[in-house]
Phi, psi and omega in degrees: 000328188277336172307302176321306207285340182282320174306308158307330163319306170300308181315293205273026171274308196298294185337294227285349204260348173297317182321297191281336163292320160334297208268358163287337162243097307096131160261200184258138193335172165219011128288125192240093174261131180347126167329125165078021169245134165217166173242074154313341182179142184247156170234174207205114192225150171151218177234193192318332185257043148222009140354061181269018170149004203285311169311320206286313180278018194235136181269156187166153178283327188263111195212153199232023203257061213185140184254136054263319165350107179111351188308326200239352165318181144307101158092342147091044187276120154312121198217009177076023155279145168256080193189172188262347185209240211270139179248186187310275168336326190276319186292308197273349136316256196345299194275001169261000172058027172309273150214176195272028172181138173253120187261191191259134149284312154328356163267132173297328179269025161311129177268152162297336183296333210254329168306284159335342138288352146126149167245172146247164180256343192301188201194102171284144178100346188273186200179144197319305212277133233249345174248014151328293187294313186293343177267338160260012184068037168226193195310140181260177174261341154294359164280325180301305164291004177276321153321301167319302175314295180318332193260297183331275167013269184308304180313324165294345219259325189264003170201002176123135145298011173266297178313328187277298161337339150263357188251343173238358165275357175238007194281172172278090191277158152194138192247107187221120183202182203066010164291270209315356197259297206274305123339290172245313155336276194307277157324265191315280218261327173052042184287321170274326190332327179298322153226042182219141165281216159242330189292303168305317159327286154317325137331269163358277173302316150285324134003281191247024133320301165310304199305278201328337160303268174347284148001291168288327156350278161350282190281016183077016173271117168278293187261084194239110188272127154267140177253139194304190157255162198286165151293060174320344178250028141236017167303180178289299205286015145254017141316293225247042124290305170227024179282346177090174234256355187242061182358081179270178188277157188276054181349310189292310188331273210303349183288307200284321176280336153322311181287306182305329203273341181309312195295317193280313187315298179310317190287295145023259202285332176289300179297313173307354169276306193255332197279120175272154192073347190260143172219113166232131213233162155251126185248077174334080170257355163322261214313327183287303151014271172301299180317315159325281204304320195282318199215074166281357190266332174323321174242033151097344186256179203254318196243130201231332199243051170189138181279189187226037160266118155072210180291359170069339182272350188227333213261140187216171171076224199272358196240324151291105150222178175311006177254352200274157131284167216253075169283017158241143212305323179207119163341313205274340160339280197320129153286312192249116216255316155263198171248025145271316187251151170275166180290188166273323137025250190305337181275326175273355186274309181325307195289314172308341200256319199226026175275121159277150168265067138265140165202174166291020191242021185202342167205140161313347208241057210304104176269077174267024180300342207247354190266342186266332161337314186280313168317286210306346189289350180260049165248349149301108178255157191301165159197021163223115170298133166216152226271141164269107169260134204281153162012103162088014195218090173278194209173075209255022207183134177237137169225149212242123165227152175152210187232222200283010175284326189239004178276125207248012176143354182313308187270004174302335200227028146252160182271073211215129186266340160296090198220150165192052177240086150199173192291135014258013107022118178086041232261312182266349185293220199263120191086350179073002182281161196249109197248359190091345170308152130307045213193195186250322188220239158277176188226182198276002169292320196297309209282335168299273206322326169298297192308330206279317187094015181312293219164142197272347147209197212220107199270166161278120171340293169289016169273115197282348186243019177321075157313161204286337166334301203267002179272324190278354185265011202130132193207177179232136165304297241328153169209088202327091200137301178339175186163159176269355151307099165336307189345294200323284177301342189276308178304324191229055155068060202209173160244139205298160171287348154294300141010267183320347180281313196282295175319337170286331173283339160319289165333304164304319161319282172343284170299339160294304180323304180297318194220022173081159180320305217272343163315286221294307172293356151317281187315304178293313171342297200249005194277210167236156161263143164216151174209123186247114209201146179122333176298319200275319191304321183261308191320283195304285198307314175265318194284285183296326157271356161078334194291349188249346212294342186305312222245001193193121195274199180301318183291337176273002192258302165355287149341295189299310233263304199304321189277342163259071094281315192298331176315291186321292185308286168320338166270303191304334166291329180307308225279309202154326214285159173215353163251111171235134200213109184226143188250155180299168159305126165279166165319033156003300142349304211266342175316136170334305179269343166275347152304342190271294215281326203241002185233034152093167195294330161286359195035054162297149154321115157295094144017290169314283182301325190286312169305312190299315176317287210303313161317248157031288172304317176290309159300358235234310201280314184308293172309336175290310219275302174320272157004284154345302185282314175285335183257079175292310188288015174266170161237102184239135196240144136257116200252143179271131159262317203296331173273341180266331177274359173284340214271309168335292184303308180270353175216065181310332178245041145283344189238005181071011181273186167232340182242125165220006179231033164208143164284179193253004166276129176061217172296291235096351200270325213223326207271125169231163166062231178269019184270323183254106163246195129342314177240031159234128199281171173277087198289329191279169184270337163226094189338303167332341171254013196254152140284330192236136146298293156233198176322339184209026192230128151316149162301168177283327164314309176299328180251036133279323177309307220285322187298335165279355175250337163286307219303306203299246330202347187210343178296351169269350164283024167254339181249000000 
C-alpha cells in the first residue's frame, strides 16, 4: 500500500506539472466553463482537417510534411497540417485552454504531458465508409479507435486508473469525416456508384457514423461533438474538377453532403436520447460555410475560389511544394489556402469572432458551429490522390514501354490490325474520344502520371500532334501486341521493344535539340520508367498460336522471356534511366478470352497460362533483383500485378465490381480489338461493374484500383 500512495503521488505531480505547462504556453480560453467544470483533453478522430501529423508515419500519398506547407507554423515547420499554420484541433485546444497544439499520436516524440492532454487520431483521406481510408492507404476510424484503446492504455499507465478514467470520461472528442466518402469514394473514384445511389450512400455513411459514435461511447467518450460535412462542391479543387468551364460550385457534391447531415443530425439526437450520460451534439459547418464562401468581404476576405499554392485552383499535396510559389500576394486575402484547405487565418478569425459561451458542459446545443465553421473550411478534401515525394526529389517526367496495356495510341500510326481508336473504345475518357487506349477510358501510363502529379495522361509517341510540353514531360513507346519475345511483336505487325528503345533514343535527340544536353540528362536522370510486357508472348505466342510450343517447352520459353527483360531493362539503364519499374505477368489465364479459348465448357481460368506467368515472374523478380546489383545508384523495382488482379478477379465485389469473367463488348467472351467496334453493342449496361472492358483488357476503374495499389506497396521504393 505504501508503494501504491508513492506511485500514485508521482502521477498526480505529472498531472499537475502538465497542467501547469499547458496553461503557461497557452492564451487565454476564450471558453468559459462553468463551476466544477474541466477539459482535461481534447481528443480527435477524422480526416485531414484534424490531421496533425499522423499521415507523416504511414506509407500513404496523402501527406503535407513538406513546405510551402507549415509557412506561417512555429519556425515556419511542415509539420504534416494541411494547412500554411494551426489547423481546428490546434485552435480549439487553445481556446479551451487546454494547450496551443493538438499534437498526432503517431509522433514518435510525445511527451507524456502531451498524451494526458489530449492527441488526434486523424488520418487525412479517411472517412465513415471503410473503404474511403482504403483506397488511400490511410488510417481508417475504426483503426483510430483501435489507437485509442491503445492511448487508455498509456494513460493508465502514466497517471493511474482512476485518473485516466476521469480524463477521458470528461474530455472533449471530435470527430469529422465524410468529405473523402462523398468526395472522392463517391464522386471522384466513383468506387460505390456501381451499387449505391446517393440516398443509399448516405444511409451507408451515417450508419456508420452512428456505430461509430457508440463504439467511443463504449470506450468512455461523453463529450462528443460530429461535424456535419461542409458544402464540398465549392472548394477550389471541386470548382474546377466538376464545376464546369466558369468553376461554379458542384450542386450534385453539395446536394449529396446535404442528404448526409440531415440523416446524421436525426442519428445524433437518436444516441443522445439511448446513450445515458452522454451529450453528443451535431455540429452544423454546411451553412456557415457556405455563407463565408457566398459573402467573404462580409469576413475580411478578398478571395474564396482559389488557394494561394500555385494557380490556387488545383494544386495540393505533392503539386504545393517547394518548387510551387506561394502566389498570392497576402495569405491572409485567402480563405483557402492550398486548393483544399483554409489558411489559419480563416480558422482563428471565424473562432475568434463567433465562439460563443455555448458548450457541452452548459446546453446540449453547443454552438461550437462557428468555432467548427473552421473545420469545416479543411473539408475540403483532397480528391486526387498523389505520390508523396521526400525532400528535394522531383520526379519531372514519365516513360512508358511494353504493349497494350500503356499503349496510349502508338498503333494508331502503323500499318497493324491491333488497333482501337474507334467506338466504343474510349466510351469514358474525356470527351468520349477513341484515343487508340485499350480501354473504356485511361489506362495505367495516365493514371502513374496523375498520381505523379506529372500530367493527367501520358500521349503517344507517334502522335503527330504532341505538344513540346507534353513531349518534355513524358511519352509512351507502347505498342499493342509487344512482348519481349521479338516473335511476339512480329507476328501481328506491331513495334517490338527493341524498336521502342530506338524511338527512345530519338527522344533524347529531340530533348537536347529542345531544352539543351544537360536538361535532357536531368530529365532522363530522375524520371520513372515503367515497362509492361509479357502477356501477349505467353497468352498469344505459346498458347495460342503455338508458335514457339516447338522448340521450347514452359520453363525454356520463361527462360527466354525472363533474359530479353533482362537485355532490356540493362539497355534502357545503360541509356541514363534509373527509377525503373516492370510489372509482372498478369493471371493471363483468368482474362475473358482466354477463359473462351482454354478454359473448358465452363471458361474456368486456364491454369496453364497462369502457371507459366507465375514461373515468368519469379524469374522475372530474380533477374530485377540481379540487375540491382549491377546498377548500384539505380532503383529497378519489380511490382506484382499477378496477385492484386487475381485478387480482383476472384473476389469481385469486395472491389465493387459484379463481373470478372466477362467483358463489357459484346458477348464479354471474345470480343477485343477489331472484334469490338461500333456495330458491336456494349452489352453490359454498367461499365462501373466490369473488371474487363473487353475479352482482354481491364476497365480504367480496375486499373485504377491495381494503380492505387502500386502507390501504397512500390512507390517508395523509388525515392
Amino acid at each position: 500500500m505504501q508503494f501504491q500512495s508513492s506511485y500514485v503521488s508521482r502521477r498526480t505531480i505529472l498531472i499537475w506539472l502538465s497542467v501547469a505547462w499547458s496553461t503557461t504556453t497557452t492564451t487565454t480560453a476564450l471558453i468559459k466553463l462553468p463551476e466544477n467544470v474541466t477539459v482535461p483533453a481534447v481528443i480527435a478522430f477524422g480526416d485531414s482537417i484534424v490531421d496533425a501529423g499522423n499521415n507523416n508515419n504511414i506509407q500513404t500519398l496523402i501527406k503535407c510534411n513538406f513546405p510551402p506547407y507549415g509557412l506561417d507554423f512555429y519556425g515556419g515547420i511542415p509539420t504534416g497540417r494541411f494547412c500554411d499554420g494551426k489547423i481546428p484541433s490546434d485552435i480549439i485546444a487553445e481556446e479551451l485552454g487546454v494547450k496551443e497544439i493538438l499534437p498526432a499520436y503517431l509522433d514518435p516524440t510525445l511527451l507524456p504531458q502531451d498524451l494526458i492532454t489530449g492527441v488526434t487520431f486523424a488520418s487525412g483521406g479517411s472517412g465513415f465508409d471503410p473503404l474511403t481510408s482504403k483506397l488511400a492507404s490511410v488510417i481508417s476510424l475504426t483503426e483510430q479507435l483501435n489507437h485509442f484503446k491503445g492511448y487508455i492504455a498509456k494513460v493508465k499507465g502514466i497517471v493511474g486508473e482512476e485518473e485516466a478514467k476521469f480524463i477521458i470520461r470528461n474530455s472533449l472528442y471530435l470527430v469529422v469525416a465524410g468529405s473523402d466518402d462523398i468526395a472522392n469514394t463517391y464522386f471522384s473514384l466513383r468506387a460505390r456508384k456501381l451499387h449505391y445511389d446517393v440516398p443509399a450512400y448516405t444511409d451507408l455513411m451515417a450508419n456508420s457514423a452512428s456505430t461509430f459514435i457508440q463504439d467511443l461511447y463504449n470506450l468512455g467518450g461523453r463529450r462528443i461533438g460530429v461535424f456535419s460535412a461542409p458544402p464540398i462542391g465549392c472548394v477550389p479543387s471541386q470548382r474546377t474538377l466538376a464545376g464546369g468551364s466558369e468553376r461554379v460550385c458542384a450542386d450534385n457534391y453539395n446536394e449529396a453532403a446535404t442528404l448526409f447531415n440531415s440523416k446524421l443530425s436525426a442519428k445524433l439526437n437518436s444516441l443522445t436520447t439511448s446513450l445515458p450520460q452522454s451529450k453528443i451534439i451535431y455540429i452544423d459547418i454546411y451553412k456557415p460555410l457556405l455563407n463565408i464562401i457566398q459573402y467573404p468581404k462580409q469576413y475580411g476576405f478578398e478571395v474564396v475560389n482559389k488557394g494561394c499554392c500555385g494557380t490556387g485552383a488545383i494544386e495540393v499535396a505533392v503539386l504545393c511544394n517547394g518548387a510551387v510559389p506561394v502566389t498570392c500576394d497576402n495569405v491572409s486575402n485567402h480563405v483557402f489556402w492550398d486548393s483544399y484547405h483554409p489558411t489559419e487565418k480563416a480558422y482563428k478569425l471565424i473562432v475568434s469572432q463567433n465562439l460563443q459561451i455555448y458548450s457541452f458542459f452548459r446546453h446540449s446545443s453547443f454552438i461550437l458551429n462557428l468555432l467548427l465553421l473552421v473545420l469545416t473550411n479543411i473539408l475540403l478534401r483532397t480528391t486526387n490522390a498523389l505520390i508523396k515525394l521526400p525532400p528535394n526529389v522531383t520526379v519531372p517526367a514519365i516513360f512508358v514501354f511494353g504493349d497494350s496495356i500503356v499503349d496510349t495510341g502508338n498503333n494508331n500510326y502503323i500499318p497493324t490490325i491491333i488497333k482501337c481508336n474507334f467506338p466504343p473504345y474510349g466510351v469514358d475518357f474525356k470527351g468520349g474520344f477513341a484515343t487508340g487506349r485499350f480501354c473504356d477510358g485511361k489506362v495505367p501510363s495516365d493514371l502513374i502520371a496523375e498520381e505523379l502529379g506529372i500530367k493527367d495522361t501520358v500521349p503517344a509517341y507517334l502522335d503527330p500532334n504532341i505538344l513540346p510540353q507534353d513531349f518534355l514531360t513524358g511519352v509512351t513507346f507502347a505498342s499493342g501486341g509487344s512482348g519481349y519475345d521479338l516473335l511476339t511483336a512480329n507476328l501481328v505487325s506491331v513495334i517490338s521493344l527493341d524498336k521502342q528503345l530506338a524511338y527512345f533514343g530519338e527522344y533524347i535527340e529531340r530533348a537536347k535539340r529542345m531544352v539543351g544536353e544537360e536538361r535532357t540528362k536531368n530529365i532522363i536522370g530522375n524520371s520513372l520508367f515503367m515497362v509492361v510486357a509479357g502477356s501477349n508472348d505467353i497468352a498469344n505466342t505459346y498458347f495460342t498460336l503455338k508458335t514457339r510450343k516447338a522448340g521450347y517447352n514452359i520453363n525454356a520459353y520463361t527462360d527466354l522471356l525472363a533474359n530479353s527483360a533482362y537485355n532490356f531493362v540493362k539497355n534502357l539503364s545503360s541509356i541514363g534511366a534509373t527509377r525503373i519499374g516492370v510489372l509482372s505477368s498478369p493471371p493471363v489465364g483468368c482474362v475473358p478470352a482466354q477463359r473462351t479459348l482454354a478454359g473448358g465448357f465452363h471458361r474456368e481460368c486456364d491454369e496453364n497460362q497462369n502457371q507459366a506467368a507465375f514461373s515468368f515472374n519469379y524469374k522475372l523478380n530474380k533477374t530485377l533483383a540481379f540487375l540491382n546489383t549491377q546498377f548500384p545508384n539505380s532503383k529497378i523495382v519489380f511490382i506484382d500485378v499477378y496477385t492484386s488482379l487475381l485478387d480482383i478477379i476472384s473476389n469481385p465485389q469486395q472491389y465493387g465490381f459484379d463481373v470478372s469473367n466477362k467483358g463489357c463488348c459484346g458477348t464479354g467472351n471474345i470480343e477485343a480489338v477489331i472484334l469490338c467496334t461500333s456495330a458491336t453493342p456494349t452489352m453490359c449496361p454498367n461499365v462501373s461493374d466490369y473488371v474487363f472492358w473487353d475479352s482482354y483488357h481491364p476497365t480504367e476503374k480496375t486499373y485504377r484500383i491495381l494503380v492505387s495499389q502500386f502507390v501504397k506497396n512500390y512507390s517508395y521504393k523509388f525515392f
